[in-house]
C-alpha positions in Angstrom: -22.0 -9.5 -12.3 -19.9 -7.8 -15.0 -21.8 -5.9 -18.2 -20.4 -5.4 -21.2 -20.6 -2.0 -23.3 -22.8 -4.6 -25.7 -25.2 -5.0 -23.0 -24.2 -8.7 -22.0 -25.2 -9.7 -18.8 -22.0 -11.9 -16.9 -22.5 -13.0 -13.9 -19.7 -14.3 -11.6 -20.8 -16.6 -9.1 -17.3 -17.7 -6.9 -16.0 -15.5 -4.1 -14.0 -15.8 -1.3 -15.4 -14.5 2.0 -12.2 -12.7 3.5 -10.0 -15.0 1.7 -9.1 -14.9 -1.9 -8.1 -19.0 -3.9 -4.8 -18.4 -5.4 -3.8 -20.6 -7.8 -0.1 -20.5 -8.3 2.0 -22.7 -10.7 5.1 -23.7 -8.4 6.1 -25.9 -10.7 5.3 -26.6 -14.7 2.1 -29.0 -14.8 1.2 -28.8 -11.1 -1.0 -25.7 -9.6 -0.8 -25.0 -5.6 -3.5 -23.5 -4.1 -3.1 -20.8 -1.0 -4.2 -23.3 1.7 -5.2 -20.4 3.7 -8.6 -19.4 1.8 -10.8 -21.2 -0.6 -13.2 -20.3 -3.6 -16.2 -21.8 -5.5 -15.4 -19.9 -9.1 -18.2 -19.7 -12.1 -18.2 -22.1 -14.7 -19.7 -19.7 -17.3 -17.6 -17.6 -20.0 -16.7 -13.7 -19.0 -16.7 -11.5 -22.1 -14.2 -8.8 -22.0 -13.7 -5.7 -22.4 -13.9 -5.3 -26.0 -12.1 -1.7 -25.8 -8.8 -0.3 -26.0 -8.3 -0.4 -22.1 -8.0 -3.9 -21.8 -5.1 -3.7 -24.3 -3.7 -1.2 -22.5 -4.3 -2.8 -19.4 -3.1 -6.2 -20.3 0.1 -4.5 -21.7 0.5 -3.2 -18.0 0.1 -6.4 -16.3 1.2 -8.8 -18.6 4.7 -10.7 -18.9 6.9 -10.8 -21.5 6.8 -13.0 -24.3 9.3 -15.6 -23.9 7.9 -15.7 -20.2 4.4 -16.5 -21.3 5.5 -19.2 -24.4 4.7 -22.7 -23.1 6.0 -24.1 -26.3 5.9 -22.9 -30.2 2.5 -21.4 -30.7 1.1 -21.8 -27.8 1.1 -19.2 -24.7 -0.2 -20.0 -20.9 -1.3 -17.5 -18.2 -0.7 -16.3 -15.6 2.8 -17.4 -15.6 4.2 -19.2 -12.8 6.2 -17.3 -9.9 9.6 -20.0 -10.4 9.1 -19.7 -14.4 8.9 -15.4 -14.0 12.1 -16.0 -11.8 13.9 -18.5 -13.9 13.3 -16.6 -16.8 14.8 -13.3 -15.5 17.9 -15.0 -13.7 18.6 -16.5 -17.2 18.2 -12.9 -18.7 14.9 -14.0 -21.5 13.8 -10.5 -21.9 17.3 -9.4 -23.0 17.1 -6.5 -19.6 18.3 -8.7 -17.1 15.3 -7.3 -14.8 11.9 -7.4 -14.3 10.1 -4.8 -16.5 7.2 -2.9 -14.7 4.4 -5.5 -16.7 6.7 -8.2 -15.2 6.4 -6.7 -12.0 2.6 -6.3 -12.0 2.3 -9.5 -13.4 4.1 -10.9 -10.4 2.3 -9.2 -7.6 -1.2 -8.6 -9.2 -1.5 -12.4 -8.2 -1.0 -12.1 -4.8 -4.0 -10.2 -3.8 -4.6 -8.4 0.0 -7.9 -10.7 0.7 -6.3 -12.5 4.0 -7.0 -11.2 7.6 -7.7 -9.2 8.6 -5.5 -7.7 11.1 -7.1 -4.3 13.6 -5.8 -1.3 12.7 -8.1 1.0 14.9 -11.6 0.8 16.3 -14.1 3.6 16.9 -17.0 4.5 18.8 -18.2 6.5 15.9 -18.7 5.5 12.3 -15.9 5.7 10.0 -16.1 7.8 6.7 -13.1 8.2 5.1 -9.7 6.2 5.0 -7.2 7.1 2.6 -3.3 6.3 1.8 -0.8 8.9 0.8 0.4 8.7 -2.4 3.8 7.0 -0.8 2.0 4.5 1.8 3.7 6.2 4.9 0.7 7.5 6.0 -3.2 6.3 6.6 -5.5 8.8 6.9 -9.0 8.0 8.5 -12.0 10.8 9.2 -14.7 9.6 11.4 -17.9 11.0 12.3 -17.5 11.8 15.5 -15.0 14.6 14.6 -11.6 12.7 15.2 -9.5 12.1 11.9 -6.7 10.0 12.7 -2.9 9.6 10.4 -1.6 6.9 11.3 2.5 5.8 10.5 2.5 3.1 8.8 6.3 2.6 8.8 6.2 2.9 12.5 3.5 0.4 13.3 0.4 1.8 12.4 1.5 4.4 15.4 -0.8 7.5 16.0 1.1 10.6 14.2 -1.3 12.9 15.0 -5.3 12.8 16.3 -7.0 15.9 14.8 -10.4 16.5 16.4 -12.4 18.8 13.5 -13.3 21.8 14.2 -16.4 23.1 13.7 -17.9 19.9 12.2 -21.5 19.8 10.9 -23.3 16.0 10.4 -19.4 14.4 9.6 -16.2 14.5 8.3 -16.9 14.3 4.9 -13.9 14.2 3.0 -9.8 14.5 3.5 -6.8 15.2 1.3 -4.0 15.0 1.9 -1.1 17.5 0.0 1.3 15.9 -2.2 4.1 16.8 -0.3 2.4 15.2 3.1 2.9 18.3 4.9 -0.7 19.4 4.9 -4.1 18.0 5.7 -7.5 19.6 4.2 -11.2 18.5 5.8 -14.2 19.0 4.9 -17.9 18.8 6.5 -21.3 20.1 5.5 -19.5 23.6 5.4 -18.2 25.8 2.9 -15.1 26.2 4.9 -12.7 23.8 4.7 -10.0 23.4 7.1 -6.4 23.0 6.4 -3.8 21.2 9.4 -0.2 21.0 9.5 0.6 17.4 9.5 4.3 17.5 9.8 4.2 19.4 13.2 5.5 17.5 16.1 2.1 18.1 18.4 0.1 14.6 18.2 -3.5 16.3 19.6 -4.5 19.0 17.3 -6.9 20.7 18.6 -8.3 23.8 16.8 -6.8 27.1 18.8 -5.8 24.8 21.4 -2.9 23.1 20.6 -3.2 24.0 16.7 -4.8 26.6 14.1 -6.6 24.9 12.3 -6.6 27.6 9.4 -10.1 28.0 7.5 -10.6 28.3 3.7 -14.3 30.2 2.4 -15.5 28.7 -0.3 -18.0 31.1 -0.2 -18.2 32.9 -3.9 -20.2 36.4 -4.4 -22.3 34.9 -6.7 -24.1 31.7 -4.3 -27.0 34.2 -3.2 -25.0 34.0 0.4 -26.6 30.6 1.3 -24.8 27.8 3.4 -23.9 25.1 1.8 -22.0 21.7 2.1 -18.9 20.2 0.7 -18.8 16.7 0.2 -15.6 16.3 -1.8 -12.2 17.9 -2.0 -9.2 17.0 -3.8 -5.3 18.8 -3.6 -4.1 19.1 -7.5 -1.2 16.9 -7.8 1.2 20.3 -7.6 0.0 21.4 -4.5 -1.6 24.5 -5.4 -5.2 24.4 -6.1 -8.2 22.6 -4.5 -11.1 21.4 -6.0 -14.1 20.9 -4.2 -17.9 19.4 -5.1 -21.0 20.7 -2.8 -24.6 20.7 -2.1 -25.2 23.6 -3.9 -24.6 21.5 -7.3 -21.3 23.3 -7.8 -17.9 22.9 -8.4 -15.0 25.3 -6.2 -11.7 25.9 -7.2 -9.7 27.5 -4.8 -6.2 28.9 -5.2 -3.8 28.5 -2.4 -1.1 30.5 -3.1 -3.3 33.4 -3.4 -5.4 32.2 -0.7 -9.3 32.7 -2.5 -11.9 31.8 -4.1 -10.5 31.4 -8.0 -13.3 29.9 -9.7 -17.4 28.3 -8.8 -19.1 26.6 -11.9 -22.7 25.7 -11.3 -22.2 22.2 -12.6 -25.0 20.0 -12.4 -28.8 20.2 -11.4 -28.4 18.4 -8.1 -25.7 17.7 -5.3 -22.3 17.1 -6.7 -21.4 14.7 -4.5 -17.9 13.8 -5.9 -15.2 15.7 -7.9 -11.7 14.8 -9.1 -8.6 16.2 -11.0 -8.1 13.7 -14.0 -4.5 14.2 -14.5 -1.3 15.5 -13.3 -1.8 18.8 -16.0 -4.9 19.8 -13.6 -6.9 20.9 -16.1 -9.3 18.0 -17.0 -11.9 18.0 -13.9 -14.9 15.0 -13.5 -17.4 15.6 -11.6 -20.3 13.6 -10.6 -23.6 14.2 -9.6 -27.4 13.3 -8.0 -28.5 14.4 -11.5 -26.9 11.0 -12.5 -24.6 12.7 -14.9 -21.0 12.5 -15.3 -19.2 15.8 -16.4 -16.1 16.8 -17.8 -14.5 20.1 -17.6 -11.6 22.1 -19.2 -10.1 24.7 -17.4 -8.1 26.0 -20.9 -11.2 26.6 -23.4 -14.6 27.6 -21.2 -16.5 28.1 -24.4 -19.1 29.7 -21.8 -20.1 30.0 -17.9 -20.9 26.6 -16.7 -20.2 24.8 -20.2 -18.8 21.6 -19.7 -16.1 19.7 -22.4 -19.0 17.3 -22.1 -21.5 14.7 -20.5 -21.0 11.2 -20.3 -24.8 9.5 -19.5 -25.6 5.5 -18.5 -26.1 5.6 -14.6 -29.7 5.6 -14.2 -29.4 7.0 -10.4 -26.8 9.7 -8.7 -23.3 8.7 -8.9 -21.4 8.4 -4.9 -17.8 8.5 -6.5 -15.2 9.1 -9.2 -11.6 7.6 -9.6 -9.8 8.7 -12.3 -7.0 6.2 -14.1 -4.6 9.2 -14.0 -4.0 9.7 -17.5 -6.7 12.2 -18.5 -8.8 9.6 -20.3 -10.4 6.9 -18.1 -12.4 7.3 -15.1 -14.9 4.7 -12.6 -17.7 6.2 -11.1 -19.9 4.2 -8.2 -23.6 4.6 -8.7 -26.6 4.7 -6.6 -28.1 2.4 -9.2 -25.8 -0.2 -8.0 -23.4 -0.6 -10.4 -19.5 1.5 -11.1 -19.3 1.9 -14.7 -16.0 2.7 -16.8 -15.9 5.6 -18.7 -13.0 6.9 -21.8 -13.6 10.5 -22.1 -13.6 10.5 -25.7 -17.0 8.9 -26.4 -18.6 12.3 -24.2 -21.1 14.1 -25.8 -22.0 18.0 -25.7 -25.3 17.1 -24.3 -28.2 15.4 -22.6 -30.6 15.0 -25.1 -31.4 11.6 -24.4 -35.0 11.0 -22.8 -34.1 8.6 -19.9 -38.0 8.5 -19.0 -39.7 8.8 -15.8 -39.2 5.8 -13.4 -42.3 4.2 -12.0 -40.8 3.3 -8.6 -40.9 5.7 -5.5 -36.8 5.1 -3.9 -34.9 7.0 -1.8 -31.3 5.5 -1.3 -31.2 6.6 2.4 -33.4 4.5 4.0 -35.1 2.3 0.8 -33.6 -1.1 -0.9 -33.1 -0.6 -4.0 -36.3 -1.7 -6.2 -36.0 -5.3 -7.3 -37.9 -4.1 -10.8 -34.5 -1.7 -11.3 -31.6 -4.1 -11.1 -31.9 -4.7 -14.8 -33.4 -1.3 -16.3 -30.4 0.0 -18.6 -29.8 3.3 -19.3 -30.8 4.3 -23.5 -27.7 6.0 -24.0 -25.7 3.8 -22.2 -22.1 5.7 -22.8 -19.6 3.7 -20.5 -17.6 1.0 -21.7 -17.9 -1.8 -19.0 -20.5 -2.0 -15.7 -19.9 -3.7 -13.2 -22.3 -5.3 -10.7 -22.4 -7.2 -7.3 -21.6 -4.6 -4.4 -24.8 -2.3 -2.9 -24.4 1.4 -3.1 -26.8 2.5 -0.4 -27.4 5.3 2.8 -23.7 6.6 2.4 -21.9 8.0 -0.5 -19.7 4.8 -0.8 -16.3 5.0 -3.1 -14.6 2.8 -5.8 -10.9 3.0 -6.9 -8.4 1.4 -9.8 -5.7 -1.1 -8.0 -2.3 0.3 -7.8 -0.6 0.9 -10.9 2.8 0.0 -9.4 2.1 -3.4 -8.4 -1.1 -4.2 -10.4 -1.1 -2.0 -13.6 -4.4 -0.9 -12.5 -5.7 -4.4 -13.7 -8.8 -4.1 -10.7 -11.7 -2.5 -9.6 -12.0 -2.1 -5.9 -15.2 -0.7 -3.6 -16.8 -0.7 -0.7 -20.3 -1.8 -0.4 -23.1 -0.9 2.0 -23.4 -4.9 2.7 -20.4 -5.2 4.9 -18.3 -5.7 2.4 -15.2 -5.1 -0.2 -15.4 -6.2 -3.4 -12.3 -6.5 -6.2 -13.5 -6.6 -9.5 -11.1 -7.3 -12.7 -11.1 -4.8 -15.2 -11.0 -6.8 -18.1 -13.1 -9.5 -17.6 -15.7 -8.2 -14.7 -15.0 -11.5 -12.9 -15.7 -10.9 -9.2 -12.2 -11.9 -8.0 -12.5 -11.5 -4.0 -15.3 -10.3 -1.5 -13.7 -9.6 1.4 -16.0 -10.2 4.9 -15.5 -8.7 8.0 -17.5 -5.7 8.9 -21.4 -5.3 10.6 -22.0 -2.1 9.0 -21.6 -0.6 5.5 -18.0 0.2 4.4 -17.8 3.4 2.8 -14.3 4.0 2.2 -11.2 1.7 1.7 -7.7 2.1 0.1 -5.5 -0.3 -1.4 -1.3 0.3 -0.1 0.5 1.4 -3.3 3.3 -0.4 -3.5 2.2 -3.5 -1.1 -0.7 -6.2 -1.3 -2.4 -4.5 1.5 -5.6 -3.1 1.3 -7.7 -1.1 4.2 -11.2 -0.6 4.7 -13.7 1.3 7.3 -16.7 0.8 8.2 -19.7 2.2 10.0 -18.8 0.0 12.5 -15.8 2.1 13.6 -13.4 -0.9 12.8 -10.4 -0.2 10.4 -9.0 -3.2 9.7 -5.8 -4.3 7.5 -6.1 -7.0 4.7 -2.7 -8.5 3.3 -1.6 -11.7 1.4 -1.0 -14.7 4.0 2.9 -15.0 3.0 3.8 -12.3 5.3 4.1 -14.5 8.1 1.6 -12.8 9.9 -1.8 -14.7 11.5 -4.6 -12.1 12.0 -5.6 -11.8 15.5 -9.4 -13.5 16.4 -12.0 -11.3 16.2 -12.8 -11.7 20.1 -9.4 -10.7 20.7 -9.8 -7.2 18.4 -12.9 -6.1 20.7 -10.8 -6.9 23.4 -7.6 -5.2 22.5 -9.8 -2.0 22.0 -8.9 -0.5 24.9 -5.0 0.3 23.2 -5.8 2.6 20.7 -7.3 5.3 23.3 
């Protein structure tokens, strides 16, 4: 189900369960469809995204115009694979090359919904599983206190098998540095522990075979309590860390000097997720159990714990941000059970807005959520789009923008505490692809940068690969993944 900022209800009805119905104009006039998977698609309207993302978007994603001209006055999309190639062999755009839209536009169709294909599989429930920025490297934390990287280049090989050290409840979150030479993990701690990644020892064991090299978050000002960290994040230069905890605060620590460089007590409840919303690191989000959305500047702290402003419309704590990268957009997954887009712009200095008291007793831990909530809406309903269909429930599960190399950030991915992965289009909300695999909730998954290949884990302790069925490769039968277990030990 997709909602407009105008409050229109849309809901999209087709899915495919692990397999995604490409359509795919081989030839003018005739449409192909991928015989491996198969779709039963909504025959009501979608109402966009009536916002300046969706041109922006479709200006990332979208072909040239000669490519897209059927005949004088009259455009078709998507545009057919043979037509994108014909027109760039015969040089339409005047380049002699695909532009980056083009690209997008190419490989945005070809989504990672086949498979999938085992990756790994656990005897403990998996928490977080990550790509680095290049796709070399997967990164997947468990609960059981192993966080695996795995080479992707070399066959999904075990670079190195960190066992945590001194882990309380889970692994909560990883990051990894922006050169890949450095891992950070956190748990319900305020230490966070940074690896080496680049050293040649494949067991790291803390003091054993590694140092595994502790960072205090602690700050003189937290009344000396314990608290927990449940999100960090490298800055994109290396050199700062930002972390959101139990304590409802946001940490900023500075590497180079190795401390503690700033705390802001940012929300009245857990802030469960934090991010840097651009490459400048000085725009932070945060999100928290208070259901707010926050946004913070580092340049102008008009006063202690001041935000730039609040942006209000989840009705229950939010699990996740993603920001689009460019200091404006963001996603944020909610316990209300929706992810809502945000542009920074339409923030507001405060919460004055009386959401009311709810009349339902829920906990998302161990409660459905209410049947009588699905279709309260928030007063001062500040996103732009919301986005409905997945279940946010028990774990703090995480949403992301599609790559913006090969999609232009055209989708909206997430896991989903029914098994599932969901792929949502920006623009329209349509419900493109619900992938089906898992027994447990999937908390985390991660979508290759470059490649149609997406990964997801699961309570289940399965990490599993999901590509587009072109590759040549036939994913292995499920009886045969339990069975090949036994090779990844």
């Amino acid at each position: 189900m997709f909602v407009s900022a105008s409050g229109v209800d849309i809901d999209e009805m087709g899915y495919a369960m692990s397999r995604l119905e490409i359509e795919s104009e081989l030839f003018d006039g005739s449409k192909v469809t991928n015989e491996a998977g198969s779709s039963t698609r909504s025959n009501k309207p979608l109402h966009n995204v009536d916002h300046e993302i969706a041109q922006l978007t479709n200006l990332r994603s979208g072909p040239h115009e000669r490519l897209r001209q059927l005949m004088p006055g009259k455009q078709q999309l998507p545009v057919s694979p043979v037509k994108m190639l014909a027109g760039r062999e015969g040089n339409y755009s005047g380049r002699g090359r695909f532009s980056s839209a083009d690209r997008c536009h190419m490989l945005s169709r070809y989504l990672p919904v086949n498979g999938p294909w085992l990756v790994d599989q656990m005897t403990s429930r998996a928490y977080v599983s990550q790509f680095s920025a290049d796709g070399s490297l997967f990164v997947a934390g468990f609960q059981g206190s192993d966080i695996r990287i795995y080479n992707v280049d070399r066959g999904w090989k075990v670079q190195k098998n960190i066992l945590a050290k001194s882990l309380r409840w889970t692994v909560t979150d990883t990051s990894l540095s922006p050169d890949q030479r450095y891992l950070v993990y956190a748990s319900m701690s305020p230490i966070v522990h940074i690896v080496n990644v680049g050293s040649a020892t494949t067991e790291s064991l803390s003091k054993i075979t590694e140092i595994h090299e502790g960072l205090d978050f602690s700050a003189a000002d937290d009344g000396g309590y314990p608290f927990g960290i449940f999100s960090v994040k490298f800055s994109t230069d290396g050199r700062e860390l930002v972390a959101g905890s139990n304590d409802n605060s946001i940490y900023v620590y500075d590497l180079e000097a190795n401390k503690l460089s700033l705390r802001i007590v940012a929300h009245t409840a857990d802030v469960n997720t934090v991010t840097f919303a651009d490459e400048s690191g000085n725009l932070i989000y945060s999100g928290s159990d208070d259901s707010l959305c926050k946004v913070w500047d580092r340049r102008c702290f008009i006063a202690k714990d001041t935000p730039a402003g609040v942006l209000m419309g989840h009705l229950e704590g939010i699990t996740f941000l993603d920001s689009r990268g460019d200091g404006r957009y963001f996603i944020s997954n909610g316990k209300d059970q929706t992810i809502k887009l945000w542009d920074i712009r339409k923030m507001s200095s405060n919460t004055s807005c009386n959401v009311g008291f709810r009349s339902y007793e829920w906990d998302y831990r161990w409660m459905d959520y209410p049947p009588q909530a699905r279709d309260l809406k928030h007063p001062c309903d500040q996103s732009v789009a919301t986005y409905k269909g997945h279940s946010v429930l028990r774990t703090l599960i995480r949403c992301y923008f599609s790559p913006e190399y090969s999609t232009g950030q055209k989708y909206i991915y997430t896991g989903s505490h029914d098994s599932c992965v969901y792929i949502y289009d920006v623009v329209t909300g349509a419900q493109v692809a619900v992938l089906k695999h898992h027994t447990s909730p999937v908390r985390d998954c991660s979508w290759h940068p470059y490649y149609p290949m997406l990964v997801s884990s699961s309570w289940d302790g399965d990490v599993v690969k999901w590509g587009f069925s072109g590759n040549g490769e036939a994913p292995a039968p499920m009886s045969n993944m339990r069975i090949r277990r036994r090779y990844y030990y």
